[in-house]
C-alpha positions as CSV (number, residue, x, y, z in Angstrom):
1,X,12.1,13.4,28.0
2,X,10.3,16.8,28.6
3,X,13.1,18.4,28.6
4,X,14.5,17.0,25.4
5,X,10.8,18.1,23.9
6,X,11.3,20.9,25.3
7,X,14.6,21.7,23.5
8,X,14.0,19.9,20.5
9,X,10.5,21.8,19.5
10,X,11.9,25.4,20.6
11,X,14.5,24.5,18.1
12,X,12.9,26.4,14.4
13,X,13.2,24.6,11.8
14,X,10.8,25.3,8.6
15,X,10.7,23.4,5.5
16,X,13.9,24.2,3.8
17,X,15.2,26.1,6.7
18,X,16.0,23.1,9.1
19,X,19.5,24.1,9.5
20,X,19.3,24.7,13.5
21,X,17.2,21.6,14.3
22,X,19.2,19.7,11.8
23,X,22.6,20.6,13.8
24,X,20.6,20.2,17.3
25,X,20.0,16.4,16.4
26,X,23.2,15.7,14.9
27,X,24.5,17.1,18.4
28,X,22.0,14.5,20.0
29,X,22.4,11.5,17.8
30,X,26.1,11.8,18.2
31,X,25.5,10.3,21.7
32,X,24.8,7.0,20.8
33,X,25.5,6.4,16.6
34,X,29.0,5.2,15.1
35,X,28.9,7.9,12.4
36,X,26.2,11.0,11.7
37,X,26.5,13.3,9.0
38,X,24.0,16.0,7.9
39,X,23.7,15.7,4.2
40,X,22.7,17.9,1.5
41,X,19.4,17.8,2.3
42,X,19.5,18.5,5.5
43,X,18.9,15.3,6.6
44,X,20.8,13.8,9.7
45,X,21.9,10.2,8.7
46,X,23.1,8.0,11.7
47,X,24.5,4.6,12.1
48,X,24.7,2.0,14.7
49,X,26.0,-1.4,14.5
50,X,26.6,-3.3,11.4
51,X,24.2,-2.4,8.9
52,X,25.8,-4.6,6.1
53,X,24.1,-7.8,7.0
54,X,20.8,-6.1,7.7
55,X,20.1,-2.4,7.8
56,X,16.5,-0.7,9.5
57,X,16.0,2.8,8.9
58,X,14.3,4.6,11.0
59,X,12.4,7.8,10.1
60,X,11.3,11.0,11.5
61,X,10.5,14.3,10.3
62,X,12.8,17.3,11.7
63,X,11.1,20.1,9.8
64,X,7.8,22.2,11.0
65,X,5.2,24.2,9.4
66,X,5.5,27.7,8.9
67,X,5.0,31.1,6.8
68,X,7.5,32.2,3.8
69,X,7.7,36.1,3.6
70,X,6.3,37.1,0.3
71,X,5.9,41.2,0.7
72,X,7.0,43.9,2.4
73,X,4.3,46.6,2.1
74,X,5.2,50.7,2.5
75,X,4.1,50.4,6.1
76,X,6.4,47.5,7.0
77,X,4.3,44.7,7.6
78,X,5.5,41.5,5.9
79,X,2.4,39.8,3.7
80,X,3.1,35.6,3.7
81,X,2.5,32.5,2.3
82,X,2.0,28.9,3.7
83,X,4.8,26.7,4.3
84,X,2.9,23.4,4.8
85,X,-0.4,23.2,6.2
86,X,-0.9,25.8,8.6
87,X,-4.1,25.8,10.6
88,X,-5.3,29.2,9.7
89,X,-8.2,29.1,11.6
90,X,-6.0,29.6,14.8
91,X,-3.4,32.7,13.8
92,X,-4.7,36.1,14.3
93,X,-3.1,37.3,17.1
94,X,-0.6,34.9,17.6
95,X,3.5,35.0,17.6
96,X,5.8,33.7,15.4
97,X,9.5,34.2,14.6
98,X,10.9,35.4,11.6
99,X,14.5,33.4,10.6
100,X,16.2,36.5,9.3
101,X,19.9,36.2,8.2
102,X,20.2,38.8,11.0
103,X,18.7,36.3,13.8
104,X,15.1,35.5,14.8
105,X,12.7,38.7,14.8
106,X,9.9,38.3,17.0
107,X,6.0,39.6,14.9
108,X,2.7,39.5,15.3
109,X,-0.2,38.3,13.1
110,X,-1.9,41.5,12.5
111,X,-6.1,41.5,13.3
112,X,-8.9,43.4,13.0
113,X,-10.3,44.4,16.0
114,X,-14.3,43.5,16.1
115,X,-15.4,46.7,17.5
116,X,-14.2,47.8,13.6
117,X,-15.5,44.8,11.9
118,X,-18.5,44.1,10.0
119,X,-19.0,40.5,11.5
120,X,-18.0,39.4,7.5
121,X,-14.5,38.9,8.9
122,X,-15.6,36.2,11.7
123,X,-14.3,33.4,9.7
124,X,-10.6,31.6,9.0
125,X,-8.9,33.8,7.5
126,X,-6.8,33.0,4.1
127,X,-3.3,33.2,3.8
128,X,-3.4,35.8,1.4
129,X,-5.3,38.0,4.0
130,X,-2.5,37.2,6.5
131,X,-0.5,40.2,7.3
132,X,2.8,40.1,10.3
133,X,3.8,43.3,12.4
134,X,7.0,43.5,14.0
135,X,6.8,46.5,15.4
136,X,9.8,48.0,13.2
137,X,9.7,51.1,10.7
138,X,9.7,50.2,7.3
139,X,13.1,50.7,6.6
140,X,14.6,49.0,9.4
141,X,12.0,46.1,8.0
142,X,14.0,45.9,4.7
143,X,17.2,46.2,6.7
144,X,16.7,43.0,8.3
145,X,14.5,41.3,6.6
146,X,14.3,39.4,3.1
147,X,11.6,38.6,0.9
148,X,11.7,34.5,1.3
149,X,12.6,34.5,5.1
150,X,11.0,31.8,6.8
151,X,8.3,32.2,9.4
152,X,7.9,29.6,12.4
153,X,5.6,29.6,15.6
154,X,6.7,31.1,18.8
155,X,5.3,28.5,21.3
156,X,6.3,28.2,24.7
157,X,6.6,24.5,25.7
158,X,3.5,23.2,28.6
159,X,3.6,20.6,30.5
160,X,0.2,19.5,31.3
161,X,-1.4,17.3,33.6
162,X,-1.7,14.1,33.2
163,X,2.2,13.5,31.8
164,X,1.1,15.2,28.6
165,X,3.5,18.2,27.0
166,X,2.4,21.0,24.5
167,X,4.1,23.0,21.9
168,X,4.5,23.9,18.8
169,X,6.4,21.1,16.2
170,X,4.9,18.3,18.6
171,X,4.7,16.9,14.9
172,X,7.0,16.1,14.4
173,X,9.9,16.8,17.3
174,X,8.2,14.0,19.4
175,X,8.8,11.4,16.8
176,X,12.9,12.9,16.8
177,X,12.6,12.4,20.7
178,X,11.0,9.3,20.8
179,X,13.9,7.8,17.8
180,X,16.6,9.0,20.1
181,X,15.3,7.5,22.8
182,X,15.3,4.1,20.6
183,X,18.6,5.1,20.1
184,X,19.4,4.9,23.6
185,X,17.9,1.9,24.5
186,X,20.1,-0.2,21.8
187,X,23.2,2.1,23.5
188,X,22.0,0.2,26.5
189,X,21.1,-2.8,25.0
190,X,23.1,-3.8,21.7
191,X,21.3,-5.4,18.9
192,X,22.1,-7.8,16.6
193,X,21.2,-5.5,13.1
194,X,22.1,-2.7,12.0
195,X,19.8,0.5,11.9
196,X,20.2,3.9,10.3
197,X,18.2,6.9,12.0
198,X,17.0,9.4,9.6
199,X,15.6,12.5,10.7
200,X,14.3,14.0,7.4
201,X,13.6,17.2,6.0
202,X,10.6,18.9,3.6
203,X,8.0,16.4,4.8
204,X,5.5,19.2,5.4
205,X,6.0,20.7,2.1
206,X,7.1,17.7,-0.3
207,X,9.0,14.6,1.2
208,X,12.0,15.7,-0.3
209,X,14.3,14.4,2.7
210,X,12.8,11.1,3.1
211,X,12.9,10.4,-0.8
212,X,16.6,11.2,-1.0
213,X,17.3,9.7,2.2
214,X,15.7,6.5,1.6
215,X,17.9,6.4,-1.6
216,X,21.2,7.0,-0.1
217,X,20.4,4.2,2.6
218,X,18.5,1.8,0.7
219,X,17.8,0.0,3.9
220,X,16.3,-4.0,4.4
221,X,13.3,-2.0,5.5
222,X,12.1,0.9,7.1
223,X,9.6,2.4,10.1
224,X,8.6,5.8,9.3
225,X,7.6,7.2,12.7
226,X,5.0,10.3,12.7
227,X,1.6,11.8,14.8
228,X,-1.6,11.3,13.8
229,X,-5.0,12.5,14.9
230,X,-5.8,11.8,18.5
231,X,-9.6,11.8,19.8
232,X,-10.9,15.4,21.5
233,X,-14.0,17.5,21.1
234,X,-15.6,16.7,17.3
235,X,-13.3,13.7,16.7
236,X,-15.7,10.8,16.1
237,X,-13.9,7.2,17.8
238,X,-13.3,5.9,14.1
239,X,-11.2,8.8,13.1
240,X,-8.5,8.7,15.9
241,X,-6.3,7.2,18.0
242,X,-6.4,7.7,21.9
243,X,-3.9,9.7,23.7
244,X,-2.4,7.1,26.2
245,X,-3.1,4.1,24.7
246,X,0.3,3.8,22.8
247,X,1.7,3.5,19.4
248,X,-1.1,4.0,16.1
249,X,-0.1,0.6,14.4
250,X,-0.7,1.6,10.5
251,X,-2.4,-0.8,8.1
252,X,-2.7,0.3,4.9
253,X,-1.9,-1.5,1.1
254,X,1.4,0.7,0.5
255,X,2.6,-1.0,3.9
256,X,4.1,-4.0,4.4
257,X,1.8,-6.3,5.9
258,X,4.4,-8.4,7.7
259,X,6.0,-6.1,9.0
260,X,2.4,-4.0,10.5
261,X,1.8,-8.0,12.3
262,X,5.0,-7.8,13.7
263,X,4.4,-4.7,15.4
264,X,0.8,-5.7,16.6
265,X,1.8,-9.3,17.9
266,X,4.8,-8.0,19.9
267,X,3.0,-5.8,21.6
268,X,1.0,-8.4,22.6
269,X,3.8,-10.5,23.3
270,X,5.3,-7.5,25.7
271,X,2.2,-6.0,27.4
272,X,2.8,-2.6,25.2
273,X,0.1,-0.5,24.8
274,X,-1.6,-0.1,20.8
275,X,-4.6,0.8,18.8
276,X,-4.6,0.6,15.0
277,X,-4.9,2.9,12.2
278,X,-6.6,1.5,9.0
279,X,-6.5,3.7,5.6
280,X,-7.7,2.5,2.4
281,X,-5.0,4.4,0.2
282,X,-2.0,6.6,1.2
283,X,-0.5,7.1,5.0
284,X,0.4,10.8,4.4
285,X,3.6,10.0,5.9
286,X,7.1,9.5,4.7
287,X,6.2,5.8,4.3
288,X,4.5,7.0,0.9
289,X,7.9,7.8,-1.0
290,X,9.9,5.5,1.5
291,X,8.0,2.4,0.0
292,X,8.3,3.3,-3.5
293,X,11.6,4.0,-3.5
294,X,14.2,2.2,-6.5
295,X,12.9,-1.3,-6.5
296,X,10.6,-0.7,-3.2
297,X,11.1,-0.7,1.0
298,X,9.0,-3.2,3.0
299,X,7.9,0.0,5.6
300,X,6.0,0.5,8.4
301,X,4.2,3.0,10.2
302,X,4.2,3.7,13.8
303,X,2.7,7.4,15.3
304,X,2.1,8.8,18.1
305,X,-1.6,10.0,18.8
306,X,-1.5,14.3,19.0
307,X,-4.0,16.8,19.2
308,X,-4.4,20.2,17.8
309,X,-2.2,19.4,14.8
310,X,-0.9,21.9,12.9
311,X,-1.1,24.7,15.5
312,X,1.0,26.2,18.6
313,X,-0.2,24.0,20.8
314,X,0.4,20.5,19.3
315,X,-0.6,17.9,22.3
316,X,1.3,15.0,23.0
317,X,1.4,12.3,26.0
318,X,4.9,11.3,27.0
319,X,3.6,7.8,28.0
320,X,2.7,6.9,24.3
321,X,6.8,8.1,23.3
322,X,8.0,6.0,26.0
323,X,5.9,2.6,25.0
324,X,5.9,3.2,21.6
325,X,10.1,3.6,21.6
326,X,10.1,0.4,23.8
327,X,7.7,-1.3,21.2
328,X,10.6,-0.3,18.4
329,X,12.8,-1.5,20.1
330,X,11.2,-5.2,20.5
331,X,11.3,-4.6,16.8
332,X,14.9,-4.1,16.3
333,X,15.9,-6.6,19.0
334,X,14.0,-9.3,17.3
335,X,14.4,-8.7,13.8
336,X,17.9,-11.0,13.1
């Protein structure tokens, strides 16, 4: 599993550039589904077993947060935009990767140093402020880069102690992980439905992949898998899940109620580790536009608790993927 993390999150993939994670889970799928195809929104649709009689989809997001190049200035460093919600409070200084036609170009987020500040500039900055170096002359910046190149982390993967794993894209390249290893465990042990994996795109930015994908597939119902906010320093007990304790069992109106029961009483049923995860409104999750979708989905939403989201160093235990891929599969197995 680490090293599949490991593979999976060095993999960039920004909304509306998911192109090289798109083909990387294609290439992984295609060890266990019946048929995979990467469609035209770069979604990777696989299927295994009969889906006729009764179809689950399964949902993760492939894409990741990022920067869109906006400017080139005389001096050659690139001014950017957001591409989802970028923590901005955590990006002077650090490394991303610019996805140039002409390959990945390694830059810098340009800071002040605060022997020349004022102590005005001791806050987050905004995104209009930010400012990437490369280290390139100016024209060799216009030779190989583009005004709308992407703009994604440059994280080296950590495994820390306590079986826990760090990265960038942690949200949401764990959820990919922990849907192929679902995917292996019906490989292992066949089940009597049919379910379609969807690893969707533009979830960070607009839900695009999920909405289309959702209404190619049209599935019996659906489990969008995702990470949400794990306890640390400043997160109260009511507003996150704990790392460890196993899958975030979603209950919220736009849900389906039966199928949220389900999850909880099987994991009784099975010893599996879970906490749950109430909201009053929307899950900010695929679920949203999978629910809604032509005459409505029954969905449900299952996440892995993460810290630091929406930085490099996304935190993730790889006990929670394990049980919470086990407690899908109960799902699966039992659902005809």
């Amino acid at each position: 599993m680490i090293e599949l993390l490991k593979k999976l999150c060095t993999a960039k993939g920004v909304s509306g550039r998911e192109e090289n994670i798109s083909k990387l889970l294609k290439d992984e799928i295609s060890k266990y589904a019946d048929e995979v195809i990467i469609d035209k929104s770069n979604n990777v649709i696989a299927k295994i077993g009969d889906i006729e009689e009764h179809n689950i989809m399964l949902d993760a997001h492939l894409d990741e947060i990022g920067f869109v190049v906006t400017y080139i200035d005389e001096n050659g460093f690139l001014k950017v935009s957001q591409c989802g919600g970028m923590d901005m409070r955590v990006v002077q200084d650090t490394r991303f990767k610019v996805l140039a036609d002409s390959g990945e170009i390694t830059a810098v987020v340009c800071c002040l140093p605060p022997h020349l500040a004022d102590g005005g500039e001791d806050k987050a900055p905004s995104a209009d402020s930010i400012y990437l170096d490369t280290g390139l002359s100016p024209d060799r910046v216009k030779e190989l880069i583009q005004i709308g190149d992407a703009v994604a982390y440059d994280s080296t993967p950590i495994v820390l102690l306590n079986n826990r794993f760090a990265c960038c894209s942690t949200d949401n390249r764990a959820s990919c992980a922990l849907l192929l290893r679902v995917a292996q465990l019906i490989k292992e042990n066949p089940v009597n439905t049919g379910v379609t994996f969807a690893f969707t795109s533009q979830e960070e930015t607009y839900g695009k992949g999920a909405s289309t994908a959702a209404f190619s597939i049209y599935p019996d119902e659906a489990i969008s898998v995702d990470v949400s906010f794990a306890r640390q320093r400043g997160v109260e007990a009511f507003e996150g899940g704990e790392m460890g304790k196993g899958a975030m069992i979603c209950i919220s109106p736009v849900l389906s109620r039966r199928m949220s029961y389900k999850f909880i009483s099987l994991a009784k049923e099975n010893n599996i580790p879970y906490q749950l995860e109430v909201t009053g409104g929307l899950t900010g999750t695929n679920a949203d536009k999978i629910s809604i979708t032509r005459s409505g989905i029954p969905t449900a939403v299952v996440s892995i608790p993460q810290r630091n989201m929406h930085t490099g160093a996304e935190i993730v235990s790889i006990d929670d993927i394990e049980s919470i891929a086990q407690l899908i599969y109960e799902y699966i197995r039992t659902a005809c």
